[in-house]
C-alpha positions as CSV (number, residue, x, y, z in Angstrom):
1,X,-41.9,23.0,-54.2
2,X,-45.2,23.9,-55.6
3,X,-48.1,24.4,-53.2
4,X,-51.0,22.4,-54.1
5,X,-54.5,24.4,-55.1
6,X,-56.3,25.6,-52.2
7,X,-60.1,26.4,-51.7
8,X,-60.6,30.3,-52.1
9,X,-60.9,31.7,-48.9
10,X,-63.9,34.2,-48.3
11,X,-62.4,37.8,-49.9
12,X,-61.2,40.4,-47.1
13,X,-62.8,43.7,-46.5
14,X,-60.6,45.0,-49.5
15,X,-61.4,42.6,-51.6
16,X,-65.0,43.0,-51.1
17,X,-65.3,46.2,-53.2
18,X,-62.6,45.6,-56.2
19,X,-61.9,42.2,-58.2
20,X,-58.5,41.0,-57.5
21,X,-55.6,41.3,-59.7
22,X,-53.2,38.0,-60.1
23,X,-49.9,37.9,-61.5
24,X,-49.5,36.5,-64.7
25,X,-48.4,32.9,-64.8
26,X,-46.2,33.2,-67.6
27,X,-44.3,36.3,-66.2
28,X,-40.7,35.3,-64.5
29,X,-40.7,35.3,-60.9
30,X,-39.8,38.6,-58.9
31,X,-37.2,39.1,-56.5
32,X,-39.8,40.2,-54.4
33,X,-42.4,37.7,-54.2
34,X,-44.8,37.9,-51.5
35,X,-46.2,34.6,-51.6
36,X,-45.4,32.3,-49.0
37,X,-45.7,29.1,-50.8
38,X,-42.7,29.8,-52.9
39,X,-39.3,31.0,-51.7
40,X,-39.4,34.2,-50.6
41,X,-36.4,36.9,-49.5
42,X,-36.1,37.6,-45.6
43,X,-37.3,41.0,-44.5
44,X,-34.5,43.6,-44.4
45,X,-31.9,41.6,-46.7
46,X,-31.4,41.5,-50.3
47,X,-33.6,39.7,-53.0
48,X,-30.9,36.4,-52.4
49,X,-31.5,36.0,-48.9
50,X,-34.2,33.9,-49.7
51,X,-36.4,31.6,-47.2
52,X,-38.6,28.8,-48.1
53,X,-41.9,28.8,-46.2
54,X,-42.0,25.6,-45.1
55,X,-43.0,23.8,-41.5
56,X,-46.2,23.6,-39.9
57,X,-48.9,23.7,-42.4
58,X,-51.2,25.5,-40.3
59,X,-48.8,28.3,-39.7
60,X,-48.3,27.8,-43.8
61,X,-52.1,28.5,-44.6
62,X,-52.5,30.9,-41.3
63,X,-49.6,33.3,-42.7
64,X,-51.3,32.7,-46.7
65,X,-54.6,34.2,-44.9
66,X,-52.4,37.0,-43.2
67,X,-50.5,38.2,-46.4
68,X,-52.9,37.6,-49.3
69,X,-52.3,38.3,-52.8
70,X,-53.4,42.4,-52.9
71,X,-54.8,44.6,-56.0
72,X,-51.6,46.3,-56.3
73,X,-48.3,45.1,-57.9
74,X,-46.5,42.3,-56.1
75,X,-43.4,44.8,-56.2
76,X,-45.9,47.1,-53.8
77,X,-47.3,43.9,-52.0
78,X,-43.8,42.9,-51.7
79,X,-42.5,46.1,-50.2
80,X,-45.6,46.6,-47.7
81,X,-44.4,42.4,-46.8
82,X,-41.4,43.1,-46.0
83,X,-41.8,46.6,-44.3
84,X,-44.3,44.3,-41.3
85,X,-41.9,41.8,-40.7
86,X,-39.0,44.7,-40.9
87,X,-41.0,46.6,-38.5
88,X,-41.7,43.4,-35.4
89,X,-37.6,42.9,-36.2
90,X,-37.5,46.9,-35.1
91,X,-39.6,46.1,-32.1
92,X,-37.9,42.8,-31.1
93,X,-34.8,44.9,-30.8
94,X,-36.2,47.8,-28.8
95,X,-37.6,45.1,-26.3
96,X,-34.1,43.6,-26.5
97,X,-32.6,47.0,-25.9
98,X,-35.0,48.2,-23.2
99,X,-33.8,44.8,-20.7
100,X,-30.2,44.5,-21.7
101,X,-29.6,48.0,-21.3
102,X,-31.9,48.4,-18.1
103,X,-29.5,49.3,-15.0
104,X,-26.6,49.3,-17.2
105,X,-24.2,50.7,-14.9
106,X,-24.7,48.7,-11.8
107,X,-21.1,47.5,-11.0
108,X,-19.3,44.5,-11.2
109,X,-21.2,43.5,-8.0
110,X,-23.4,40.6,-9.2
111,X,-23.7,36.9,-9.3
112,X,-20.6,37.2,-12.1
113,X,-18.9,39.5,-10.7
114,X,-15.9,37.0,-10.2
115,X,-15.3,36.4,-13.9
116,X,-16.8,40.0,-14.9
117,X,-13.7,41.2,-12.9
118,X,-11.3,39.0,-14.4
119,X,-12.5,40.4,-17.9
120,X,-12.5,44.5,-16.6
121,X,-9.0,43.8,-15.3
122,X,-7.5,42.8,-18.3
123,X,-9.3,45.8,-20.2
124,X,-7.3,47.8,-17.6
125,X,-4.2,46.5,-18.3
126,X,-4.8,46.9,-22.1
127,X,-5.4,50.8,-21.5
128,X,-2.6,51.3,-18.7
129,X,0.2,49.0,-19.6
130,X,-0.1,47.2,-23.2
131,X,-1.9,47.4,-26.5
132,X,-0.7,43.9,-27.1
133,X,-4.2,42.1,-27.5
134,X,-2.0,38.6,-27.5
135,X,-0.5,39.5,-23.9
136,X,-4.2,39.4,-21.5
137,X,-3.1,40.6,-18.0
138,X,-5.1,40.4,-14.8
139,X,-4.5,42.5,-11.4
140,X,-4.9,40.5,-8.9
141,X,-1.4,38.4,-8.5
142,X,0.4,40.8,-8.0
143,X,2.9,43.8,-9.1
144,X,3.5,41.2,-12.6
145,X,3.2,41.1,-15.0
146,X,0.4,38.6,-14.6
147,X,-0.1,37.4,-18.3
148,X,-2.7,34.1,-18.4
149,X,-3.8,32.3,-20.9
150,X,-7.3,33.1,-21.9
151,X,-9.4,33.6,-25.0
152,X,-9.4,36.2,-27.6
153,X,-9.8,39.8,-25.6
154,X,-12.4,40.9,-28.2
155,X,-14.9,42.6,-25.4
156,X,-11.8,43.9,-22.9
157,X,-9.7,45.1,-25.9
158,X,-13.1,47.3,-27.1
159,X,-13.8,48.1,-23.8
160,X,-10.3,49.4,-23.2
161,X,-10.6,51.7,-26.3
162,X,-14.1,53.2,-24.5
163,X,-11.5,54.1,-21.5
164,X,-9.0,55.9,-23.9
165,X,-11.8,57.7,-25.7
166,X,-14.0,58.8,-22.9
167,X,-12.6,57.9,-19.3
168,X,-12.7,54.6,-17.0
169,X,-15.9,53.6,-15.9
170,X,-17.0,50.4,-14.8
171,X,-20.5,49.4,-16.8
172,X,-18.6,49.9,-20.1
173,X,-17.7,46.6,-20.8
174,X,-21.5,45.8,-20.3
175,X,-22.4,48.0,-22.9
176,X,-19.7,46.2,-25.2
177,X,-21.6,42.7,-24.1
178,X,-25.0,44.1,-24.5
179,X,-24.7,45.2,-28.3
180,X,-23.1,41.7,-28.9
181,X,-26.4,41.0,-27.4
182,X,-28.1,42.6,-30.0
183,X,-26.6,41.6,-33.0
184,X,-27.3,37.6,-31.8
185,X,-31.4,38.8,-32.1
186,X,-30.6,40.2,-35.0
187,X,-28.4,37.3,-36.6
188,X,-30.6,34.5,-34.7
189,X,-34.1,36.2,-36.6
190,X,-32.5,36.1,-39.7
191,X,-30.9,32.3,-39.1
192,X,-34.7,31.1,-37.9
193,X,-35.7,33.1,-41.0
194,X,-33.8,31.0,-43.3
195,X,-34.6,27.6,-41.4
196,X,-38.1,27.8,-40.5
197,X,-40.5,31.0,-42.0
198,X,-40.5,34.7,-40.9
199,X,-43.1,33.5,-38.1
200,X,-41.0,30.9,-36.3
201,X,-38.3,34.3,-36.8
202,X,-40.4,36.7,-35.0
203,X,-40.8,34.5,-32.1
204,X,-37.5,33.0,-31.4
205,X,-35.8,36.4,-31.7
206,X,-38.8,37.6,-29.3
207,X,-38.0,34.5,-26.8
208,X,-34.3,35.1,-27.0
209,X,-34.9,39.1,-26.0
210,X,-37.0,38.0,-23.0
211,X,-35.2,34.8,-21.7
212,X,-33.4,35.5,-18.6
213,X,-30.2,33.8,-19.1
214,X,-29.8,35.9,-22.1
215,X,-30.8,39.1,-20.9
216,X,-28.0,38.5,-17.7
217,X,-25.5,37.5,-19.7
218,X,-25.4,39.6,-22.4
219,X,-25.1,42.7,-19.7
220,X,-22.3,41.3,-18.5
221,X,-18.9,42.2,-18.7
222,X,-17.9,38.7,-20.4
223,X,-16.8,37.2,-23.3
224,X,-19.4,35.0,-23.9
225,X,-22.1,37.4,-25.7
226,X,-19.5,38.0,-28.0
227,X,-18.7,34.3,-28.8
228,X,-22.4,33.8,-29.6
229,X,-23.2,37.0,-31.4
230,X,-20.2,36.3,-34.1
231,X,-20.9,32.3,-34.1
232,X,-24.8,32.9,-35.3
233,X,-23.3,35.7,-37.7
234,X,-21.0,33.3,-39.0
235,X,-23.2,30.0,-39.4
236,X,-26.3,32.7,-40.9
237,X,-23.9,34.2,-42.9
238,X,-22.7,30.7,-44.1
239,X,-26.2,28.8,-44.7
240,X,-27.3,32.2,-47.1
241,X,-24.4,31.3,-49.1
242,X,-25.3,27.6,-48.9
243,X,-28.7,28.6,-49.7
244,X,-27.4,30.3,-53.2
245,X,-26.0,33.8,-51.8
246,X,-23.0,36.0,-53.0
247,X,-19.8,34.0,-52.8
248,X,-18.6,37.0,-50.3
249,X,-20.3,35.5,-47.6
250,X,-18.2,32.3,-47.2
251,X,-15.2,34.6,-46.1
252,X,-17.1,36.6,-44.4
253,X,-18.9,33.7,-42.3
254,X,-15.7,32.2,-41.9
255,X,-14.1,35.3,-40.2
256,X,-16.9,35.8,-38.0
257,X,-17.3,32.3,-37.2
258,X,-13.5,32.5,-36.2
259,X,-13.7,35.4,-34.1
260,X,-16.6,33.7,-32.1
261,X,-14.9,30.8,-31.0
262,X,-11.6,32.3,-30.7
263,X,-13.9,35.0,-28.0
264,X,-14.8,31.8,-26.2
265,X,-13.8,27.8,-27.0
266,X,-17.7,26.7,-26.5
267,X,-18.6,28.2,-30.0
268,X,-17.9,25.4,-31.9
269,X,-20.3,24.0,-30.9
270,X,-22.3,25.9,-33.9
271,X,-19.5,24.6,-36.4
272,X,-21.5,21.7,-36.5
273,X,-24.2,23.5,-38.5
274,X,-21.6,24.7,-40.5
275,X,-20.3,21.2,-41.0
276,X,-23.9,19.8,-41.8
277,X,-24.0,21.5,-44.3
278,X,-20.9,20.7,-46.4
279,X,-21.7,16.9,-45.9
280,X,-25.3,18.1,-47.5
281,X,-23.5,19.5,-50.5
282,X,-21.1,16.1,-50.6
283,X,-24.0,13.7,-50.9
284,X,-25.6,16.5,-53.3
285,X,-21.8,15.9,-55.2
286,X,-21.0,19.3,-55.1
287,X,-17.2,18.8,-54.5
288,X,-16.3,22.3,-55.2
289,X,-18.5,24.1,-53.5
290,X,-17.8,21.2,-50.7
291,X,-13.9,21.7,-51.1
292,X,-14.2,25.5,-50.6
293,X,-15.9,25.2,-47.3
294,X,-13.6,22.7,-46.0
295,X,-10.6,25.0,-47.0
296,X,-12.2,27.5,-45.2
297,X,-12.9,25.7,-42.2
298,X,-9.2,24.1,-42.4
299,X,-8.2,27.5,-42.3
300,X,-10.3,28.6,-39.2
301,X,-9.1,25.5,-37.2
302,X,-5.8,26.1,-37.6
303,X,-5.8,29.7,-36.5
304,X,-7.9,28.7,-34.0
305,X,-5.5,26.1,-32.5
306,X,-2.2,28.4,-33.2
307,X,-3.8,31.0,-30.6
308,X,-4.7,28.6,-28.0
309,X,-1.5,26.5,-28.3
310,X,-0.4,30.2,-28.1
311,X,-2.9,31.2,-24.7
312,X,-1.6,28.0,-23.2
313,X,2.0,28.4,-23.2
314,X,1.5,32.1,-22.6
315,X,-0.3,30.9,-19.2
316,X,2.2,28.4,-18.1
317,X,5.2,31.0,-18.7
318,X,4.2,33.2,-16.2
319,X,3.3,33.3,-12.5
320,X,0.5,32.2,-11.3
321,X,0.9,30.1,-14.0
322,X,-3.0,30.1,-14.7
323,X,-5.1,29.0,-17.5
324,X,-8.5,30.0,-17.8
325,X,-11.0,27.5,-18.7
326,X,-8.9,24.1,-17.9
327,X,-9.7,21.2,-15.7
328,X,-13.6,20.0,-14.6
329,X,-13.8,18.0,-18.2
330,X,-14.8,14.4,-18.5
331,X,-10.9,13.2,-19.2
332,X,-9.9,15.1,-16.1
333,X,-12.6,13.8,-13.2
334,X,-12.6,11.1,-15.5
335,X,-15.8,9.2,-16.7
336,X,-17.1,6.9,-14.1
337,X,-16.9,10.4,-11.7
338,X,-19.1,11.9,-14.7
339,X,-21.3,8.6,-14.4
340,X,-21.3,8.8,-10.5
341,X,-22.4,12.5,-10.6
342,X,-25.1,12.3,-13.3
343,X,-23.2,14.3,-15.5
344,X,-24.3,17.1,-13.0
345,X,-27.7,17.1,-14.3
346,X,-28.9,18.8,-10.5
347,X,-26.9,21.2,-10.9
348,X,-27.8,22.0,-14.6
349,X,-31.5,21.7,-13.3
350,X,-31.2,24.0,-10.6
351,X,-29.7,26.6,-12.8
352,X,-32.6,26.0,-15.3
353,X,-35.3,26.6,-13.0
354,X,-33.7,29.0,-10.3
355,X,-31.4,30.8,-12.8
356,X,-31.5,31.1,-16.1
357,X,-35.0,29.6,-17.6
358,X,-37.8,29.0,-15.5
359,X,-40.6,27.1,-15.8
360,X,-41.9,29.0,-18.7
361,X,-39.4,29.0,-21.0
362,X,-38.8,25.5,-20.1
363,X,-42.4,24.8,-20.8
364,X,-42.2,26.2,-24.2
365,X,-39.0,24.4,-25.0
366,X,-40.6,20.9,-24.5
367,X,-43.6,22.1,-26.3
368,X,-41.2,23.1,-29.1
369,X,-39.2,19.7,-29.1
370,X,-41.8,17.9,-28.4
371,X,-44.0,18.8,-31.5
372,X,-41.5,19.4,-34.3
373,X,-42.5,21.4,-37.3
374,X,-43.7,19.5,-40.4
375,X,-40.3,18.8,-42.5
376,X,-40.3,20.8,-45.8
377,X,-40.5,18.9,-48.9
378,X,-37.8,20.4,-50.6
379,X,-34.4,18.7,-50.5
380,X,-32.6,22.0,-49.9
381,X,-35.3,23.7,-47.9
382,X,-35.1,20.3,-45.3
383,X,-31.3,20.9,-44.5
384,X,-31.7,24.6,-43.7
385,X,-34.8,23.0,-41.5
386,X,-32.3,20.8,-39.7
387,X,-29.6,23.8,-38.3
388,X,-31.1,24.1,-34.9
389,X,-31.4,20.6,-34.4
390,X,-28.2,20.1,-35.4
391,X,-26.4,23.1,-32.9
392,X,-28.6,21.6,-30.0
393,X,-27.6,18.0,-30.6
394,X,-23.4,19.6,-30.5
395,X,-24.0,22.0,-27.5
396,X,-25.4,18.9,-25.7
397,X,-22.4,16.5,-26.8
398,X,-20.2,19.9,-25.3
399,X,-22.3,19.4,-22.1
400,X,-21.4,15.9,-21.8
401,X,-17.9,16.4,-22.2
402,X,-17.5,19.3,-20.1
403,X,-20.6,19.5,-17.7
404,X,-18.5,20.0,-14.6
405,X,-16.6,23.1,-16.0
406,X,-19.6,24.0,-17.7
407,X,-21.8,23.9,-14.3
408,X,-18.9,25.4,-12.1
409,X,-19.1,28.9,-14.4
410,X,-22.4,28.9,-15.6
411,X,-22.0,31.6,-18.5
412,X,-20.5,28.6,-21.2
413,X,-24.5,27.8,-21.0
414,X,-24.6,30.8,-23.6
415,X,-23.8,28.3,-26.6
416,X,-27.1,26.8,-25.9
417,X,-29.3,30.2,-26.1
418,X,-29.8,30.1,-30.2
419,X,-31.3,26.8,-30.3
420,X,-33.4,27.0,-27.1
421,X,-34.8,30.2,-28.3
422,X,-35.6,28.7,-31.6
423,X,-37.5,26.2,-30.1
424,X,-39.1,28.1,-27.3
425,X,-40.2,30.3,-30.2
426,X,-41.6,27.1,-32.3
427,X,-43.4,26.4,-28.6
428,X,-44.8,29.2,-28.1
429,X,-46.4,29.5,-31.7
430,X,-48.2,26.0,-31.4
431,X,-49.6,27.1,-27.9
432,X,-50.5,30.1,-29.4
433,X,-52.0,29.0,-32.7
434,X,-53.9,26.1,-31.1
435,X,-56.9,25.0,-33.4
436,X,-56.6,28.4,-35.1
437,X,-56.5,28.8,-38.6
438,X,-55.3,31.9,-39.4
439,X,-52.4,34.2,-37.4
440,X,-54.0,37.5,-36.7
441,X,-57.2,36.2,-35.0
442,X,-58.8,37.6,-31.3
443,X,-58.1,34.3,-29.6
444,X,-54.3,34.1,-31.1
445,X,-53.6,37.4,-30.4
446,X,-55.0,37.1,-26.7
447,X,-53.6,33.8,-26.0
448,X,-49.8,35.1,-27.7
449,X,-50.1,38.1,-25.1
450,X,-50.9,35.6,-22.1
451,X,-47.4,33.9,-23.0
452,X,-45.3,36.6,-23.0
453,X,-47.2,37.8,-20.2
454,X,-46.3,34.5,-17.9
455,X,-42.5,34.5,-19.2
456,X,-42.6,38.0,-18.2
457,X,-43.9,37.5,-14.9
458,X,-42.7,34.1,-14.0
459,X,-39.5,34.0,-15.2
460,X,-37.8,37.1,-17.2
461,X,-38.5,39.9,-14.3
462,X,-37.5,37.8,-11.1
463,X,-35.0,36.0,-12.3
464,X,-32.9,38.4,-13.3
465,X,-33.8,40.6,-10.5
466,X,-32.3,38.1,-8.7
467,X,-29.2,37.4,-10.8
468,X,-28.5,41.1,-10.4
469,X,-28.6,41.1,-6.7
470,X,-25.1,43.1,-5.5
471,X,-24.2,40.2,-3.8
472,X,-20.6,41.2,-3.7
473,X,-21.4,45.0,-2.7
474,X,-19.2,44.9,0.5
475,X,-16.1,43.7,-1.8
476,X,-16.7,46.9,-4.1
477,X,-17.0,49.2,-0.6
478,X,-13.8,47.6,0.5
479,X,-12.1,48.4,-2.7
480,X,-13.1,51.6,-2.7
481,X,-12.1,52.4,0.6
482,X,-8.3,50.9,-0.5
483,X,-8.4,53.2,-3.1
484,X,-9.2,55.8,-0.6
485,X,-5.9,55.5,1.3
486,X,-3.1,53.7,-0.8
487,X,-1.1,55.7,-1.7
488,X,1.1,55.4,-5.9
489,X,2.5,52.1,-6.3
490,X,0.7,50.6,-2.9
491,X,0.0,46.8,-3.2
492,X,-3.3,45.7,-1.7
493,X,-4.2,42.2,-0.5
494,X,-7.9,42.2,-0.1
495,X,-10.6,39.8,0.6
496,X,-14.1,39.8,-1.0
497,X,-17.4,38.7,0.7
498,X,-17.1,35.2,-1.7
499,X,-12.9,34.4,-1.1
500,X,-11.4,34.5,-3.8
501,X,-13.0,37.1,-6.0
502,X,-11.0,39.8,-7.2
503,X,-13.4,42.1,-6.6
504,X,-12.2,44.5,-3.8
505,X,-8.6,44.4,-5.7
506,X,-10.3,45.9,-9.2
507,X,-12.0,48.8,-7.2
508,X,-9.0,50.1,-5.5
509,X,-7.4,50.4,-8.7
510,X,-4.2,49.1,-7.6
511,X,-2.6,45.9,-8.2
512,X,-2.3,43.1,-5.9
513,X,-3.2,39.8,-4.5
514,X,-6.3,38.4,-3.6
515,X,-6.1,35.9,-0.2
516,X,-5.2,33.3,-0.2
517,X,-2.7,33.8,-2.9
518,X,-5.2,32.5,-6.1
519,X,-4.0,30.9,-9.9
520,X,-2.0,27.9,-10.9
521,X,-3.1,24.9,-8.9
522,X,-3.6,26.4,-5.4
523,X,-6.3,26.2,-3.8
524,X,-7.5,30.0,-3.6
525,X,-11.5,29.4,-2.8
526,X,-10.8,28.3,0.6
527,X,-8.5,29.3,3.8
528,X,-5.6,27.8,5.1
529,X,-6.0,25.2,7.9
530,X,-5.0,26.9,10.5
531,X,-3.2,30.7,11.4
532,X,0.0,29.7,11.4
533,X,-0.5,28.8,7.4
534,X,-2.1,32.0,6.8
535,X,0.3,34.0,8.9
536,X,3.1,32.4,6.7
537,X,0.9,32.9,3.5
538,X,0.7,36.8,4.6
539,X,4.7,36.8,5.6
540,X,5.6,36.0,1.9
541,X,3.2,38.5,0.3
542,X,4.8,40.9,2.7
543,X,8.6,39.8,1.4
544,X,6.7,40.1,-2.2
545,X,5.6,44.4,-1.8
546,X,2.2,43.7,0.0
547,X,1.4,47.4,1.7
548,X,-2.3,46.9,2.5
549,X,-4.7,44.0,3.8
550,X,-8.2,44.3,3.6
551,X,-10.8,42.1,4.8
552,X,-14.9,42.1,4.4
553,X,-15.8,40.8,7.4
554,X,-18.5,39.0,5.6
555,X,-16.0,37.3,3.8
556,X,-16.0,33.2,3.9
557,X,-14.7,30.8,2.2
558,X,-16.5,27.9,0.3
559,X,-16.6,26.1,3.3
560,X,-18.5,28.6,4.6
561,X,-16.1,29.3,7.3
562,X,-16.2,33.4,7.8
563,X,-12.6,34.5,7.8
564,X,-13.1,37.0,11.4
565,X,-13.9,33.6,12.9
566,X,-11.9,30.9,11.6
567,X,-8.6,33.1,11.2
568,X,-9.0,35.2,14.3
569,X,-5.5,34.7,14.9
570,X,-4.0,36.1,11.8
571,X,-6.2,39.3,13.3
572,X,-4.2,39.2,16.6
573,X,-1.4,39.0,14.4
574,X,-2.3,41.5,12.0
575,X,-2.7,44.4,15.4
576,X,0.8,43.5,16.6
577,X,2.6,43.5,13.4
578,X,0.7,45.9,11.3
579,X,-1.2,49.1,11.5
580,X,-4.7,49.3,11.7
581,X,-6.6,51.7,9.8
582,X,-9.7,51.5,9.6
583,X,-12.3,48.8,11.8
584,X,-16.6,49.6,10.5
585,X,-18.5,46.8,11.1
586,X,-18.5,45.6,7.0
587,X,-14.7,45.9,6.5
588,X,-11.1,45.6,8.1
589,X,-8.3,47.4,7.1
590,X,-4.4,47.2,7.9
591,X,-1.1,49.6,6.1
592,X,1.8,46.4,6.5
593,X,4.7,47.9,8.1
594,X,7.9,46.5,7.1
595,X,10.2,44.4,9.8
């Protein structure tokens, strides 16, 4: 694309004192090019990672007033270019470091600490009992082996290699999650790089580092940040070969994109950027680039769908016959239920505002979709320009589909972060930049730090403060105190503060059974209907090994019934029959004598 003549703007303080020196016309173009009107490499990558600066044309000329052409050599200009944007990457991270990293080792205990403990159990069972990465094995149904079906153990099966390296502690499968964390800032700079200009970059990696949802789950010990960091790798990775980059990268995109989605099933969701792409280069009738990619993706698929057919027999082999991730879709409430409930759109909503977003970053997001950038003239540069509309438009199509799964565990959201930070990013530049005409001025500046200070304020600092909260403390505590007096090969059944959760079984690192017996199709969220159910549900773990039964006496079931209340009968049970051992007034504790 060439960039139409514009009127000389008045010369800088440099310029003032020494006549600038222009490239000659007729010499080829540099690697290294610092102007913005042409295509110019991304900071930190080599001279074929190239980005066409393209979008809004007042962030065009305000960037062509930031970096003007210098008196030195456009090699030097070109260096001191590329060392600024290099530099706000650096800092980006830091900030990304500073809140993913930022009470690191607080334990399982928050508002994941269900699926968090799912995830550290399995890591266990990788370091204790098997290296077998295809076997995943939870802890909490029973002496086992408890193999289910779940997705690829990237961040348990690293985690578990921290524990035979330097000991068992709790928070390091959040350090796992949180440098997954950091190389989706990385990867989703670059991506917005390649898209949109090194601008739109800076701020969607800056909105991604400070959006709550992204900040929680990434320090969580889950598979999701993994499934997002190796997706964006993988679609980047692709669209720099698309874009004219080494032929390396289509294997190496194609590795990384299959590790993501094999980490979690909602990261194909990004494929579809992937795909987009290949149908560019078909209408473009470039059938053998075209026929490569769909090889390649051919190829990913069907590993893809080996390991899950794999995960799903594996699951229904085994007691509790459990299968992570299945049921709440559209075929299975079926779609007049999906109709009925709005597609759960309260819920989502309630997440949004309460949870993950806030009004901020949902302010910036309509800002960004509302106003799109200005589509880039080039044919080539307009289908990199398209990526983020295209992975939001697939993520949604996912929600639709599986909104009541997706709603129930709240972490699938993560597919959703690239594109939201993109355009958050692309929102908070035009609020920024508002009837400015150049980047670097007072009022820019000024009004840039107000945003960041609102997100900050109103949505990054107490919402995940209060995603954080230990709401599942007492189940830790319970745990512990298990730990404290079971004795090798002891069998605990133990009840959290939110039924259910395996909580109180991970911390007495022992195996056992969470209560009511939980997996397969019971029902394991909410008591029996009455004692003499329970009592028989506590007879046949008893037949099974059971040696302990612990209780928070917080603990209550979705129904909200508190278990000291509804099931004081198993209680009276549990003093004639058993032997108590401990009675504070958070927890309950009984050693099962056998009859």
């Amino acid at each position: 694309m060439t960039k139409p003549p514009r009127k000389p703007s008045k010369p800088l303080l440099g310029e003032a004192y020494e006549p600038l020196r222009r490239r000659d016309p007729a010499q080829p173009n540099l690697s290294l090019d610092p102007m913005p009107a042409r295509i110019a490499p991304a900071s930190g990558v080599s001279g074929k990672d190239t980005v066409q600066m393209t979008g809004d044309p007042k962030l065009n000329r305000a960037e062509d007033q930031q970096y003007p052409d210098q008196t030195t050599d456009g090699g030097i200009a070109a260096r001191n270019y590329l060392s600024l944007d290099a530099a706000i990457l650096l800092g980006i991270l830091l900030i990304a470091i500073v809140f993913r990293f930022h009470k690191i080792t607080l334990p399982l205990v928050d508002g994941f600490s269900w699926r968090e403990i799912s995830t550290a159990m399995m890591a266990d069972n990788f370091q204790q009992r098997s290296w077998n990465i295809f076997f995943p094995e939870v802890s909490w149904t029973g002496p086992g082996p408890s193999y289910q079906g779940r997705e690829f153990q990237i961040v348990s099966y690293l985690t578990a290699l921290l524990y035979q390296l330097f000991g068992w502690h709790d928070w390091f499968g959040r350090v796992v999650a949180a440098f997954f964390g950091l190389v989706t800032v990385f990867s989703l700079h670059r991506l917005t790089a390649l898209c949109w200009s090194e601008m739109h970059a800076h701020a969607a990696a800056l909105a991604y580092a400070l959006m709550p949802a992204a900040i929680m789950i990434d320090s969580s010990f889950l598979p999701d940040p993994a499934m997002l960091a190796l997706v964006t790798l993988g679609v980047w990775l692709f669209a720099k070969y698309w874009a004219g980059g080494s032929g390396w990268l289509l294997p190496l995109a194609t590795v990384s994109f299959s590790l993501g989605v094999l980490s979690k099933p909602p990261g194909i969701a990004a494929g579809a950027a992937i795909f987009y792409l290949m149908v560019c280069w078909i209408s473009e009738r470039k059938r053998k680039q075209a026929t490569w990619v769909l090889l390649s993706g051919l190829l990913s698929l069907a590993i893809i769908g080996a390991y899950f057919s794999w995960a799903i027999y594996l699951g229904r082999s085994y007691p509790p016959f459990h299968v992570a991730g299945t049921g709440g879709y559209i075929w299975d409430y079926g779609f007049w239920t999906y109709v009925r409930d709005r597609f759960y759109f309260k819920s989502l909503w309630n997440t949004s505002v309460l949870w993950f977003y806030g009004y901020p970053f949902l302010v910036l997001l309509a800002v960004g979709l509302w106003i799109p950038l200005s589509r880039a003239e080039d044919p080539k540069q307009r289908s990199l320009w398209t990526i983020p509309y295209v992975w939001l438009t697939a993520a949604i199509i996912l929600y639709l589909a599986a909104a009541g799964e997706i709603t129930s565990n709240v972490w699938n959201f993560h597919i959703f972060h690239v594109p939201i930070a993109m355009f958050c990013g692309h929102g908070a530049l035009l609020l920024a930049t508002l009837g400015s005409k150049t980047v670097l001025t007072p009022a820019v500046v000024l009004r840039s730090i107000f945003i960041v200070a609102i997100a900050l304020a109103w949505s990054t600092l107490p919402l995940v403060r209060t995603m954080k909260k230990p709401i599942a403390m007492n189940g830790k505590l319970l745990g512990e105190e298990l730990a404290r007096l079971a004795q090798p090969g002891d069998l605990v059944v133990a009840i959290a503060p939110e039924v259910g959760d395996p909580v109180a079984v991970y911390y007495s690192r022992a195996r056992g059974w969470v209560f009511p017996p939980g997996g397969g199709d019971a029902e394991w969220s909410k008591f029996a209907a009455d004692d003499p159910a329970a009592i028989a549900q506590l007879e046949e773990l008893r037949a099974q090994g059971a040696d302990l039964f612990g209780v928070a006496k917080n603990a209550a079931d979705k129904e909200g019934r508190l278990f000291v209340e509804h099931h004081d009968g198993v209680i009276d049970y549990l003093d004639r029959t058993a032997t108590k051992l401990v009675d504070l007034k958070n927890l309950l504790i009984y050693r099962i004598t056998r009859p």
